[in-house]
N, C-alpha and C positions, 0 to 999 in steps of 0.2 A: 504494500500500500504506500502510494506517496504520499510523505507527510507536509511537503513544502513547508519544513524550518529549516534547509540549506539558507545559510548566509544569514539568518536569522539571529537576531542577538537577544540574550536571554539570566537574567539574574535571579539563581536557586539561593533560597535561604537558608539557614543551618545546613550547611552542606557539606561539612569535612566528613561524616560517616552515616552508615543507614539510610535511610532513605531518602536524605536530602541528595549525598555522595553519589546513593544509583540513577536520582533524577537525572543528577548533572550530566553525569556519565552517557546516560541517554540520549539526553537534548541532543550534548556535544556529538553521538556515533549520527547523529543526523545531520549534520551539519551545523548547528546552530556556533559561534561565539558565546561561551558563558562564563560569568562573572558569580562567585561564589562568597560566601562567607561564614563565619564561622567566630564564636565569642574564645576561642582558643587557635591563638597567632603556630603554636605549632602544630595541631592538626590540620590545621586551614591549608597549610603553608606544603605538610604531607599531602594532603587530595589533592592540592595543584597539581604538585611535582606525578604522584601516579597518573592523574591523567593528560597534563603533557608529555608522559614517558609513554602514553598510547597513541600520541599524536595528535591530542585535542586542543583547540584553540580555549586557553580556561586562561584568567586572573583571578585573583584574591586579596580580600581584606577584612581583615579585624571587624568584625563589629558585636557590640552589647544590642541585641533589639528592646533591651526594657528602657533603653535612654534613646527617648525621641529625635533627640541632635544626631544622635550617629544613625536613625533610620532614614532621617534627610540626606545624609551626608554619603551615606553607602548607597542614594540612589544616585547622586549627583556625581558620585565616580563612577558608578559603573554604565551610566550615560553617559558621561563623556569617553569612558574609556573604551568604550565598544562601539560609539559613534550613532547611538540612539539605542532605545528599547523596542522590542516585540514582545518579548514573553517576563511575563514576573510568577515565581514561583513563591506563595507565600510559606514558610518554614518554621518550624519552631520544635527546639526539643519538648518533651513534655511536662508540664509544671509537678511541685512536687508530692508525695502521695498523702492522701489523708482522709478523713472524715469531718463532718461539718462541725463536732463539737472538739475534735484535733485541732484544728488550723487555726492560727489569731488575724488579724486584721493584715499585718503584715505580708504574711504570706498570700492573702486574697490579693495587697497590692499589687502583690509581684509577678503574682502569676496573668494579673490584669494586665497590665505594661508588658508582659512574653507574649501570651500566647492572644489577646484581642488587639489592643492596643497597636502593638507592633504591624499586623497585618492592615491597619486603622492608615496606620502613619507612612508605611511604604506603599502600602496603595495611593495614597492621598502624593503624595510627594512622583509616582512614577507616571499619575495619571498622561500629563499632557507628552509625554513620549511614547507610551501608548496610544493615545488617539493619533496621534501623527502616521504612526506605522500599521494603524487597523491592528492592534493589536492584543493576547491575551493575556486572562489570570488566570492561575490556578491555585488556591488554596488548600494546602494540606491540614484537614482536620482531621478527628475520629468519628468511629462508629458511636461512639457516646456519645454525640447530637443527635444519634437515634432512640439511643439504647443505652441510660446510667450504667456507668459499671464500680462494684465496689469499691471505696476507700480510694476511691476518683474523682470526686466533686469538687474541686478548680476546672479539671477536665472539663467533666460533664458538664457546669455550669457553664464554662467559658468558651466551646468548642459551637455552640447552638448559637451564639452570638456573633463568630467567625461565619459561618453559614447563613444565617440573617443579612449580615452585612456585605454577604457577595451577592445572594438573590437580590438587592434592595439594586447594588451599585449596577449590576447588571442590564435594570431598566433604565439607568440615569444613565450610564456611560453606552450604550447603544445608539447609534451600530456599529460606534468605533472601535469599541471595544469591548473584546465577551470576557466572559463573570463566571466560574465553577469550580466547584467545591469538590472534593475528593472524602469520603469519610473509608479513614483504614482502620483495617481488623488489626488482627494479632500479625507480627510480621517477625523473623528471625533477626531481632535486632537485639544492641544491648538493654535496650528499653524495657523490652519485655521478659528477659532476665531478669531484669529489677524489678519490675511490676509482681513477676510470678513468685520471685524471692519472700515479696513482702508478704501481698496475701498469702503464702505457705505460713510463715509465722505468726500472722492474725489467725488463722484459722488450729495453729499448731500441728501442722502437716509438714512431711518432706516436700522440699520444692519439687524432685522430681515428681512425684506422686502429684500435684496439685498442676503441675505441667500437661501431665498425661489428664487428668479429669477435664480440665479447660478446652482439651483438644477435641475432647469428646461432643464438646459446642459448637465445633466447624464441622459443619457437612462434609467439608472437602476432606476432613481429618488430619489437615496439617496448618504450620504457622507458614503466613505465605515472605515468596523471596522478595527482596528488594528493588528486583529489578522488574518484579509482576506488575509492582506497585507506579516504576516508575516508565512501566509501557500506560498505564492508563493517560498520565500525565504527559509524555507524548501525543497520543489519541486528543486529547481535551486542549494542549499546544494547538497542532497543526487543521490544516486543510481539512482534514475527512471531518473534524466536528466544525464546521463552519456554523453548522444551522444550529448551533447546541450553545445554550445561555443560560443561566439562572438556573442553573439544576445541580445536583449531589448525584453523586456516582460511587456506592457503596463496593469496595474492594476489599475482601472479609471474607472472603473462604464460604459464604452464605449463613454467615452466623447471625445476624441481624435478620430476625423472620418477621418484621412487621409489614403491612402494605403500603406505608407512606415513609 
């Protein structure tokens, strides 16, 4: 399938490893120029180097997305640095675990300014380089904008408001530019080590053993790869979803069985 993001330029966020790392990876085996980033200068700096060591056109730079200054500032280099935008991938690691009478105020700050916020402020700051180039978003949320999951409520609370906020921009920034959401399942990342770590010792189980039960929740029977994830986000990138705006495109192995 042609995807027309040859020459196409394109900035992944959190993307030194997992799933932001295989977006790039992606974009990049298609052609595109991509500009990455990442809150740790030596991973950042490692996914560069691997993937111009595969012959990918990639830059990088530092940035914090919970501070508003540098989500202006990593769009205004990686627009100048690529010579305009087409694609913006929205990225974020995931906020940290907990329960609603665990968490203090602080923590709801922070995880506001990660995971809404951020996606708020580089969207707003990348708009008119996308309207120039007809160009898109893709927003990496979860399947918890469908479906709470436990001793995940930053998540879950903050992921529906990432998804709100692309349906909404979708009809404002058309037809220059399209708007969609990606919600991921469970994925072979370090993430979900740490997720399945923790609820093992809420629950007082072996992590394996609460690995294997979890898996029992995907249809598919497995946690999916990085790269499953970052073929959808090509697809929702290029040509072939042209006519495709304001919508969630659920990537989860089929664990999420609601109808809406």
């Amino acid at each position: 399938m042609e995807t027309g993001l040859q020459g196409r330029r394109a900035l992944v966020t959190a993307a030194s490893r997992g799933l932001g790392f295989a977006t790039a990876r992606a974009l990049a085996a298609e052609g595109c120029r991509v500009a990455i980033s990442s809150s740790n200068e030596d991973r950042i700096q490692a996914a560069a180097k691997a993937l111009r060591d595969d012959g990918h056109d990639v830059v990088a730079r530092v940035a914090d997305l919970r501070q508003a200054d540098q989500c202006g500032d990593l769009v205004a280099w990686a627009t100048a640095t690529l010579g305009g935008l087409d694609v913006l991938v929205n990225n974020t690691r995931g906020p940290i675990l907990g329960t609603v009478a665990e968490l203090d105020d602080q923590a709801w700050a922070e995880a506001i300014d990660l995971v809404l916020m951020s996606a708020v402020r580089l969207t707003r700051a990348s708009l008119p380089a996308l309207r120039r180039g007809r160009g898109a978003i893709v927003n990496l949320t979860s399947i918890a904008a469908h479906q709470p999951v436990d001793n995940l409520v930053l998540s879950n609370a903050l992921r529906p408001a990432v998804v709100a906020m692309g349906k909404t921009l979708a009809r404002e920034a058309a037809p220059e530019v399209r708007v969609n959401s990606i919600l991921t399942g469970r994925f072979e990342t370090d993430r979900i080590v740490e997720e399945n770590r923790h609820q093992a010792i809420k629950l007082g189980v072996d992590p394996t053993e609460f690995t294997a039960r979890s898996l029992r929740n995907i249809p598919l029977g497995r946690h999916g790869r990085p790269d499953e994830l970052a073929a959808a986000v090509v697809f929702l990138a290029g040509d072939a979803s042209s006519f495709i705006t304001g919508t969630t495109l659920a990537v989860d192995g089929g664990e999420y069985g609601g109808l809406f």
